[in-house]
TORKOL-4160 file (C-alpha; in steps of 0.2 Angstrom, whole numbers, padded with zeros to 4 digits, m for minus):
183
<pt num="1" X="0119" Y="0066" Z="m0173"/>
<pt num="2" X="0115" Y="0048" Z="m0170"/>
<pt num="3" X="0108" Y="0042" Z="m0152"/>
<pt num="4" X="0121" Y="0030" Z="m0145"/>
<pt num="5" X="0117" Y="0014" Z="m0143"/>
<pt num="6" X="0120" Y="0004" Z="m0124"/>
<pt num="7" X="0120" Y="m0015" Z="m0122"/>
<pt num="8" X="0116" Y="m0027" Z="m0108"/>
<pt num="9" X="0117" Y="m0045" Z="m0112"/>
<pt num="10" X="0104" Y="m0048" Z="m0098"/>
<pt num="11" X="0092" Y="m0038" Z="m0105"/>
<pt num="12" X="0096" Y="m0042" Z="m0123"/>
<pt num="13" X="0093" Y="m0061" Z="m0116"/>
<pt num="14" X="0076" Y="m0057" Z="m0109"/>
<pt num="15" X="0071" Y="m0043" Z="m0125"/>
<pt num="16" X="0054" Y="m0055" Z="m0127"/>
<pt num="17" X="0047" Y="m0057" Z="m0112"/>
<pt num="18" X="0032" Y="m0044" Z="m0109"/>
<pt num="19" X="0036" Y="m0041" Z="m0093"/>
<pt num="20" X="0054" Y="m0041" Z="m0085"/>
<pt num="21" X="0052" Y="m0034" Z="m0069"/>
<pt num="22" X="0041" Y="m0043" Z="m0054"/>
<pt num="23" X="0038" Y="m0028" Z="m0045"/>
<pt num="24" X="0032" Y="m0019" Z="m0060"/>
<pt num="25" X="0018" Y="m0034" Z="m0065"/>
<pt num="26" X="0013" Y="m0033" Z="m0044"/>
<pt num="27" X="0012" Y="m0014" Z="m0049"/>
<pt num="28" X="m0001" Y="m0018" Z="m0065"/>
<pt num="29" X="m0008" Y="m0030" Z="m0056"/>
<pt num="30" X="m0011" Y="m0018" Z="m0041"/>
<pt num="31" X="m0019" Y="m0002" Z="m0053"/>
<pt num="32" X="m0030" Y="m0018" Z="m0061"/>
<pt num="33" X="m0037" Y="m0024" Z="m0044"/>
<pt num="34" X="m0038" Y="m0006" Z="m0039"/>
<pt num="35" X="m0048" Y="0000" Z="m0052"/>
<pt num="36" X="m0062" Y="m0013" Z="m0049"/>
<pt num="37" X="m0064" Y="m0012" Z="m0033"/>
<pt num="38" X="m0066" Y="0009" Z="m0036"/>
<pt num="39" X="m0081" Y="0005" Z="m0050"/>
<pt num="40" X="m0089" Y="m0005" Z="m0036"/>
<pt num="41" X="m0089" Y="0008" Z="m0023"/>
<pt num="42" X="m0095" Y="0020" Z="m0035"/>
<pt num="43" X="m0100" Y="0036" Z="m0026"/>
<pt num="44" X="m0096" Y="0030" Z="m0007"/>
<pt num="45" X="m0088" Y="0042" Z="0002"/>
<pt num="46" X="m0069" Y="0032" Z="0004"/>
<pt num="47" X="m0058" Y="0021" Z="m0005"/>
<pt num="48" X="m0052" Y="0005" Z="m0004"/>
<pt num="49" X="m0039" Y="0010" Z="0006"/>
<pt num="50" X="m0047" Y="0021" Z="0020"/>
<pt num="51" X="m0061" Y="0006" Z="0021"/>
<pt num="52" X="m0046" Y="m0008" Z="0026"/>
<pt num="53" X="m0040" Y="0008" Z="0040"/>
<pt num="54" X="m0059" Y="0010" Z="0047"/>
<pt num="55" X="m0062" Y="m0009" Z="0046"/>
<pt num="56" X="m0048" Y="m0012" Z="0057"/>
<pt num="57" X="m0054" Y="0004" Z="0070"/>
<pt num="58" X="m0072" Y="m0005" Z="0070"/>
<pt num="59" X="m0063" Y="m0023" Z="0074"/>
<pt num="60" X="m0053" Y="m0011" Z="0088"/>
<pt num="61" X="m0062" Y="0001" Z="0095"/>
<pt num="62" X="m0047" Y="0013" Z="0099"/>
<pt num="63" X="m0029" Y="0008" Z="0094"/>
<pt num="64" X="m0014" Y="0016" Z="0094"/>
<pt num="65" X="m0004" Y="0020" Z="0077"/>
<pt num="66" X="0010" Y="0010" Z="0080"/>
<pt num="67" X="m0002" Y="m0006" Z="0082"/>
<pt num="68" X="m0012" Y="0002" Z="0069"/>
<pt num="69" X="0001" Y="0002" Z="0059"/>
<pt num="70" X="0008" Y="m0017" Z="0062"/>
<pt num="71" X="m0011" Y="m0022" Z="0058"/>
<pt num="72" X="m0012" Y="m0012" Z="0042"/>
<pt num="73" X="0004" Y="m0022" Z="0037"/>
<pt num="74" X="0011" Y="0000" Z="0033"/>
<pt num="75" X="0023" Y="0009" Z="0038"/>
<pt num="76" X="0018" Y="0024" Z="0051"/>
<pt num="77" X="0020" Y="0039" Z="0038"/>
<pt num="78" X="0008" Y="0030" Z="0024"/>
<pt num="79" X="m0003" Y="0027" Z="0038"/>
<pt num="80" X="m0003" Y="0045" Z="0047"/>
<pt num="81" X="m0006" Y="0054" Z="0030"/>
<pt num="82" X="m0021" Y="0041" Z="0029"/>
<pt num="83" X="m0026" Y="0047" Z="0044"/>
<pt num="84" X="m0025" Y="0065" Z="0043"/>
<pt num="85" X="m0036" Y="0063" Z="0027"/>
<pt num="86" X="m0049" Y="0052" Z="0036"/>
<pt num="87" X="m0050" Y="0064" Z="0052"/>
<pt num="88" X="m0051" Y="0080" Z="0043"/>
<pt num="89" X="m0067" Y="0070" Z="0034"/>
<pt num="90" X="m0073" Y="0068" Z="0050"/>
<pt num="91" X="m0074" Y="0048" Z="0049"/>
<pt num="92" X="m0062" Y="0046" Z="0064"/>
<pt num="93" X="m0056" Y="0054" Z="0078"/>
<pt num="94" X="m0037" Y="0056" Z="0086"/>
<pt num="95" X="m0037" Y="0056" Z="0106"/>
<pt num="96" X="m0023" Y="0054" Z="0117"/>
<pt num="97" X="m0021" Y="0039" Z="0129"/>
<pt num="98" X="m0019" Y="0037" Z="0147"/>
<pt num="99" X="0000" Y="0037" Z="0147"/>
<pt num="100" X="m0001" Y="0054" Z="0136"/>
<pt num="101" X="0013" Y="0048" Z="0124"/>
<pt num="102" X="0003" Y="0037" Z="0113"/>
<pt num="103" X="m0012" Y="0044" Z="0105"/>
<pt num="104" X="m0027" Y="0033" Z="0099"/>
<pt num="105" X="m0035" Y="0032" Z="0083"/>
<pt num="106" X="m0056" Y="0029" Z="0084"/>
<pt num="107" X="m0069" Y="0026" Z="0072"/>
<pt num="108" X="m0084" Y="0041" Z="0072"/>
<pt num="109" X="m0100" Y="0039" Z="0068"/>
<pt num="110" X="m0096" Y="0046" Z="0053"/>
<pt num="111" X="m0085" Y="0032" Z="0048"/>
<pt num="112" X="m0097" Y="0019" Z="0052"/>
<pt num="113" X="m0110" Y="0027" Z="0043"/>
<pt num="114" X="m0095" Y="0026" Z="0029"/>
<pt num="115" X="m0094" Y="0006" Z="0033"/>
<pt num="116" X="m0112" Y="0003" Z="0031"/>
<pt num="117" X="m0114" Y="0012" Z="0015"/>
<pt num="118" X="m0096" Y="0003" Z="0008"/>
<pt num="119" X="m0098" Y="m0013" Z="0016"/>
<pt num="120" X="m0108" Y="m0023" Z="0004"/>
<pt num="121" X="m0100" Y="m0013" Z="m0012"/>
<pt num="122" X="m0083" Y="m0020" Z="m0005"/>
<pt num="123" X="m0091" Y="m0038" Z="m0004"/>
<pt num="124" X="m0098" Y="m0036" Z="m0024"/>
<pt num="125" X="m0080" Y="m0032" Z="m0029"/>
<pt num="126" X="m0075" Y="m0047" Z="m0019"/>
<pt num="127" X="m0086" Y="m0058" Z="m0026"/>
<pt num="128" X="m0082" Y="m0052" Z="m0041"/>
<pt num="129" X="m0064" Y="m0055" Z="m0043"/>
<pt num="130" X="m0067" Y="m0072" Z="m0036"/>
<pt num="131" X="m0079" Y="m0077" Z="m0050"/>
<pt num="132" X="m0067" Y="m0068" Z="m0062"/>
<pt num="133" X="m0051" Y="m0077" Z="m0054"/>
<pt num="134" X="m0059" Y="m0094" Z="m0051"/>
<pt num="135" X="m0060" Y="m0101" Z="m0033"/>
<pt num="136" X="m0042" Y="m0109" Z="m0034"/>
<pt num="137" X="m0031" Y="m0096" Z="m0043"/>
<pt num="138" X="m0042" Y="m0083" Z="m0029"/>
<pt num="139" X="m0034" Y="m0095" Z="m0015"/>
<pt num="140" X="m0018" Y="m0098" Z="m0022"/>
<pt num="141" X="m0015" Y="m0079" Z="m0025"/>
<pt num="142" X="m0018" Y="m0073" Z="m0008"/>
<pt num="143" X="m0007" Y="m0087" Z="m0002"/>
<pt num="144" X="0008" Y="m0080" Z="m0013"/>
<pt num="145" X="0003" Y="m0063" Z="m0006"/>
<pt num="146" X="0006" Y="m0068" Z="0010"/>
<pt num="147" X="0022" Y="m0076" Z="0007"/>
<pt num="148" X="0026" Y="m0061" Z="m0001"/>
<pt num="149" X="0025" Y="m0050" Z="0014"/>
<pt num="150" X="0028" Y="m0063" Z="0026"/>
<pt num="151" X="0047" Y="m0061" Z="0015"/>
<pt num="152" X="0047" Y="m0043" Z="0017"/>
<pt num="153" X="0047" Y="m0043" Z="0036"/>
<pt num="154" X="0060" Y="m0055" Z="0036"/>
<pt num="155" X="0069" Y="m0041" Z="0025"/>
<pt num="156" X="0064" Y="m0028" Z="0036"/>
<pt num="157" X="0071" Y="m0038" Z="0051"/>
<pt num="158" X="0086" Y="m0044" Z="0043"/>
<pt num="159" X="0090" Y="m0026" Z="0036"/>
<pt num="160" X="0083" Y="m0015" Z="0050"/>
<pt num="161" X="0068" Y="m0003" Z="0046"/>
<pt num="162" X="0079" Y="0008" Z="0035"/>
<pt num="163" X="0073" Y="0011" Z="0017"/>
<pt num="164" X="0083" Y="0005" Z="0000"/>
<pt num="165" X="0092" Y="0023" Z="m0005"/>
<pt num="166" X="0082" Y="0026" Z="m0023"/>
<pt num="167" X="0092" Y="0031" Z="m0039"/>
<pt num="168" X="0085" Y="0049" Z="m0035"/>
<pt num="169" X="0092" Y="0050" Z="m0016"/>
<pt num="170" X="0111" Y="0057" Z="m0018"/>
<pt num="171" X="0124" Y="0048" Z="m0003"/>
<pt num="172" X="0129" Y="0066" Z="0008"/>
<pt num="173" X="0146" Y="0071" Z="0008"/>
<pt num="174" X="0155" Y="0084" Z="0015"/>
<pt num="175" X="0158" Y="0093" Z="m0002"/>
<pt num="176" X="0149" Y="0101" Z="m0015"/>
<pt num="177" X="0147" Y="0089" Z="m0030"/>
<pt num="178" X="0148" Y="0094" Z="m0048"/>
<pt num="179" X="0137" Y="0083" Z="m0062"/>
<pt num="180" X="0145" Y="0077" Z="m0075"/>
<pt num="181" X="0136" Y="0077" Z="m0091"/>
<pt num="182" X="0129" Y="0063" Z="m0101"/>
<pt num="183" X="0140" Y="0056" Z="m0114"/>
């Protein structure tokens, strides 16, 4: 039996490009600029990722996680499984406000231990992409970046904070659905 065959003239039009998609090179680019800044944190005890969250609670103090949140540029439930993993390490701490209905996120000793140890292993890997990069591509990459999610708040806003349905996610109905199979 012989595989069919499907054609898109789109695709066939943009068959020798490397890469089609720009998500997918911000995704590469992403796991690139990951894994250096791993290598240079070496055995600290956090990543790149909890180091930006406790940053921010040193600049703070206390802060809820909705601010939290609009500071980490995140949405809340990529923020509170960050911090569930950083308060069960013990590098910060969960405590409820005045007003009882918020709860407040704070930096522990622990986590400023964490800080000090990172700090100046975060700086090498800075200063290393930027030698890598060059001083102007380094400037004029974080400016796209910005613009980039300066465009996806203006999404956000114009499209409410509900999320894109992905291929995966069915539309409910009322009735059972049946699958037809591939041809």
């Amino acid at each position: 039996m012989t595989a069919k065959r499907y054609h898109l003239p789109f695709l066939e039009e943009v068959r020798s490009q490397r890469h089609v998609c720009f998500a997918e090179q911000l995704r590469s680019a992403n796991r690139a600029v990951s894994k250096l800044y791993t290598q240079h944190l070496g055995d600290s005890d956090i990543g790149v990722t909890q180091l930006s969250l406790l940053i921010r609670l040193y600049y703070f103090g206390e802060i809820t996680m909705s601010k939290l949140a609009q500071q980490l540029e995140t949405d809340r439930t990529t923020l509170a499984r960050n911090v569930q993993l950083l308060e069960r390490s013990g590098h910060l701490c969960i405590v409820s406000a005045d007003d009882r209905r918020s709860r407040l996120v704070r930096l522990t000793d622990k986590g400023f231990e964490s800080l000090q140890l990172t700090i100046p292993r975060w700086l090498d890997a800075q200063n290393d992409l930027r030698s890598r990069l060059g001083h102007d591509p380094w400037g004029a990459l974080f400016a796209g970046l910005r613009g980039l999610v300066t465009l996806g708040n203006e999404i956000e806003q114009s499209h409410g904070a509900g999320r894109a349905r992905s291929i995966r996610e069915k539309p409910k109905t009322g009735g059972s659905t049946t699958r037809q199979p591939a041809k």
